[in-house]
C-alpha positions in Angstrom: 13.0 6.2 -21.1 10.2 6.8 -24.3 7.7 8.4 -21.1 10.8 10.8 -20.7 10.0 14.6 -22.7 12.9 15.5 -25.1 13.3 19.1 -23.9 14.9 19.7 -21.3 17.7 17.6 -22.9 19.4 17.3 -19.5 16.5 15.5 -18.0 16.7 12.8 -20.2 20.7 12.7 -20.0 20.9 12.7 -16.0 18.2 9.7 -15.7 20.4 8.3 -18.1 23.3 8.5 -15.7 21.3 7.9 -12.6 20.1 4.4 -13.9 23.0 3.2 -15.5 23.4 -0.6 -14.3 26.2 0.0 -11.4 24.6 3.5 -10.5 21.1 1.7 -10.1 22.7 -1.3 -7.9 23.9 1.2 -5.6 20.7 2.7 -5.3 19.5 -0.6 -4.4 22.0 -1.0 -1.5 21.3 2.0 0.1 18.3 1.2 0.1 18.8 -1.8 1.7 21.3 -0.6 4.1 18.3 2.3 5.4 15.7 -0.3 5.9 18.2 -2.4 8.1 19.4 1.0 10.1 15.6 1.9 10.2 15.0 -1.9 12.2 18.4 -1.6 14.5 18.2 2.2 15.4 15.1 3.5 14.5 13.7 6.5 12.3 16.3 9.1 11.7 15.9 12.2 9.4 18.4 10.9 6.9 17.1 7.4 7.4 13.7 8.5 6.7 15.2 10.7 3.3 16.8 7.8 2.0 13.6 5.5 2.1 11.8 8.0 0.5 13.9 8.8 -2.2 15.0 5.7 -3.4 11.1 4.8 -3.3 10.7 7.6 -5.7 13.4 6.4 -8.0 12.7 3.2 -7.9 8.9 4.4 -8.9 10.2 5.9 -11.9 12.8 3.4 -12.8 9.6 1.5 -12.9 7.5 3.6 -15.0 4.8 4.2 -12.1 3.4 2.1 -8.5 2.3 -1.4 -9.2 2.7 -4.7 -7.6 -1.2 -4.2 -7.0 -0.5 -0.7 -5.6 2.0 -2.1 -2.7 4.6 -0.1 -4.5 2.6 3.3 -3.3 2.0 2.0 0.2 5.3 1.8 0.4 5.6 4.9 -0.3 3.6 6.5 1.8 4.8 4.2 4.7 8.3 6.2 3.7 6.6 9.4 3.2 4.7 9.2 7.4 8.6 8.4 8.4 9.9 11.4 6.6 6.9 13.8 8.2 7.4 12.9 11.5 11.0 13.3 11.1 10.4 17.1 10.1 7.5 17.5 12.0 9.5 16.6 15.0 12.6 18.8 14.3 10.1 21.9 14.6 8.1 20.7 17.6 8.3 17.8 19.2 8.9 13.7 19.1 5.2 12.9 20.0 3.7 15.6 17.7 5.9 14.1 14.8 5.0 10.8 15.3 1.5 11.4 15.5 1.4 13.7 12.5 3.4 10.9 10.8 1.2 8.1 11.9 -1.8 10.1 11.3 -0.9 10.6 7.8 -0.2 6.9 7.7 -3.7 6.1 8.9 -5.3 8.2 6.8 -4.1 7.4 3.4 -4.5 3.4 4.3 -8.0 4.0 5.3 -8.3 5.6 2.2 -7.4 2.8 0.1 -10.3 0.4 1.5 -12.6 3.0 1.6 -11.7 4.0 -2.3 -11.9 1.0 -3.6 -15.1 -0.3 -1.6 -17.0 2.3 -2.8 -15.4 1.8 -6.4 -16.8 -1.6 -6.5 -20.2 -0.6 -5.0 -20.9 1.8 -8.2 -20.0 -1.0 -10.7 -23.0 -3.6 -11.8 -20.8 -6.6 -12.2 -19.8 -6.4 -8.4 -22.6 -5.5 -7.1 -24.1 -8.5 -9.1 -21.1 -10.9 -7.9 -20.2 -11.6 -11.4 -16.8 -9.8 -10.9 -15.5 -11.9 -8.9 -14.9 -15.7 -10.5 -13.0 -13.3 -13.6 -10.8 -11.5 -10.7 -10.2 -14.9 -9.1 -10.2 -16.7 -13.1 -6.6 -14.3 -13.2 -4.6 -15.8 -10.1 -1.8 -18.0 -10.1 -3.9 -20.9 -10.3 -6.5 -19.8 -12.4 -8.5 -19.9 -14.3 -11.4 -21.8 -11.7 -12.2 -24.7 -12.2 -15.8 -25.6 -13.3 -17.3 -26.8 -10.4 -15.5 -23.7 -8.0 -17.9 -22.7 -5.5 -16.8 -19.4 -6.2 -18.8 -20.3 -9.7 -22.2 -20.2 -7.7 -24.3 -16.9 -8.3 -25.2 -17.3 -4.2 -21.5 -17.7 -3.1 -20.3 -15.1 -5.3 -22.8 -12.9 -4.9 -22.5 -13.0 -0.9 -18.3 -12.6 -1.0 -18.9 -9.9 -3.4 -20.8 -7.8 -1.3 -19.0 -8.8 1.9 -16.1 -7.2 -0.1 -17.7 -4.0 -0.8 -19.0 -3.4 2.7 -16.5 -4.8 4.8 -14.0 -1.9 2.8 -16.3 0.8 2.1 -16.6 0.7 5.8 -13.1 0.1 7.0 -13.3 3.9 8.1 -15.5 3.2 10.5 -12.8 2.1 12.6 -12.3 5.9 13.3 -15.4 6.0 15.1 -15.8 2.5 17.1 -12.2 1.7 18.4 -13.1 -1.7 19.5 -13.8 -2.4 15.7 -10.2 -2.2 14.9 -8.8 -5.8 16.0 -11.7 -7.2 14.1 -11.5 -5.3 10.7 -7.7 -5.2 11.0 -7.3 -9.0 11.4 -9.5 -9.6 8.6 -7.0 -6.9 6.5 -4.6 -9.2 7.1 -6.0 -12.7 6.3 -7.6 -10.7 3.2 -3.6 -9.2 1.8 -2.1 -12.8 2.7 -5.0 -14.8 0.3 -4.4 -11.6 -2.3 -0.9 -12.6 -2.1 -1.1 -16.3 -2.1 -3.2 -16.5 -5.3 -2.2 -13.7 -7.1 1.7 -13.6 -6.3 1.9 -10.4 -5.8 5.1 -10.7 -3.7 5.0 -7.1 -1.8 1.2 -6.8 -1.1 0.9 -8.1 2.4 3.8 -6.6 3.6 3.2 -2.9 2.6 -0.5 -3.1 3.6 0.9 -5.0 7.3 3.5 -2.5 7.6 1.0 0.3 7.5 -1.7 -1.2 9.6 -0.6 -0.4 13.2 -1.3 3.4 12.6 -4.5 2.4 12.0 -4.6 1.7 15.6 -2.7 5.1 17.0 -5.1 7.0 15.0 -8.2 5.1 16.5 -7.5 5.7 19.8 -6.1 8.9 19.6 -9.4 10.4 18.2 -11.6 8.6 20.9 
């Protein structure tokens, strides 16, 4: 409520309203109830509005995306739903859901390829000692002293395989039979995020987002 502005006073009053306790469970509901009709019937215009908003309100309820950024893939898994929704009302089904998908694709290769090439400008990963302190924060950290993680070699070599396997996830885009590979290892990579660092959304945003990773492959080749 502080991140609020005081002018325009209604601003501040209508979130007020919107998040009042039995306001913001039904928020919740629908929310639920849209992600169950989106399973049994599939994407729908108001379906794919619902999703999207309550991920927006949910985002500022929340004061921003976190949950180690699973909170914005979630949102843009919402977001591809809701473009080929509109996409489609002006064209066609198979033109929406490849604008959709596409825009799906390109925003999850994005993320590897942003934050590959984040770690590649920064010494300490580059040097592999980044990685015991990122590991020293997890559930069941920190390491303990004789980790092989701790060795220079062993962190040094997962560092880098880190930076290249992500600054070159785009790749994928180019050399379609790459995409089982580098996709598999996605997953094992957001299911040992999750399992040591507890963040409870991560695979399942990243997962969910993966297939249009291989529409978008094979469409371009």
């Amino acid at each position: 409520r502080a991140d609020i502005p005081a002018q325009p006073a209604w601003l501040k009053h209508s979130l007020d309203w919107l998040y009042q306790p039995t306001l913001y469970q039904l928020q919740l509901l629908v929310r639920a109830t849209a992600a169950v009709a989106l399973m049994v019937v599939g994407n729908h215009l108001v379906i794919a509005l619902l999703l999207f908003t309550g991920n927006i309100l949910l985002l500022i309820r929340w004061r921003g995306a976190f949950n180690g950024g699973s909170d914005f893939m979630t949102l843009i898994t919402a977001t591809g739903l809701l473009i080929a929704q509109v996409v489609q009302a002006f064209t066609d089904a198979q033109t929406g859901w490849s604008a959709g998908l596409g825009y799906i694709a390109i925003q999850t290769l994005s993320s590897y390829f942003v934050s590959g090439w984040v770690k590649l400008k920064r010494p300490e990963w580059r040097n592999g000692q980044a990685l015991p302190v990122f590991l020293n924060s997890g559930l069941y950290g920190p390491l303990k002293s004789d980790s092989v993680f701790r060795r220079p070699v062993v962190a040094l070599v997962c560092s880098w395989a880190f930076i290249l396997w992500e600054g070159l996830f785009p790749l994928v885009l180019v050399f379609p039979s790459w995409t089982f590979g580098v996709v598999g290892v996605a997953l094992l990579f957001h299911f040992l995020v999750f399992w040591f660092f507890g963040l409870n959304r991560f695979f399942w945003a990243w997962a969910a987002n993966l297939g249009s990773i291989f529409f978008l492959s094979h469409y371009l080749s």
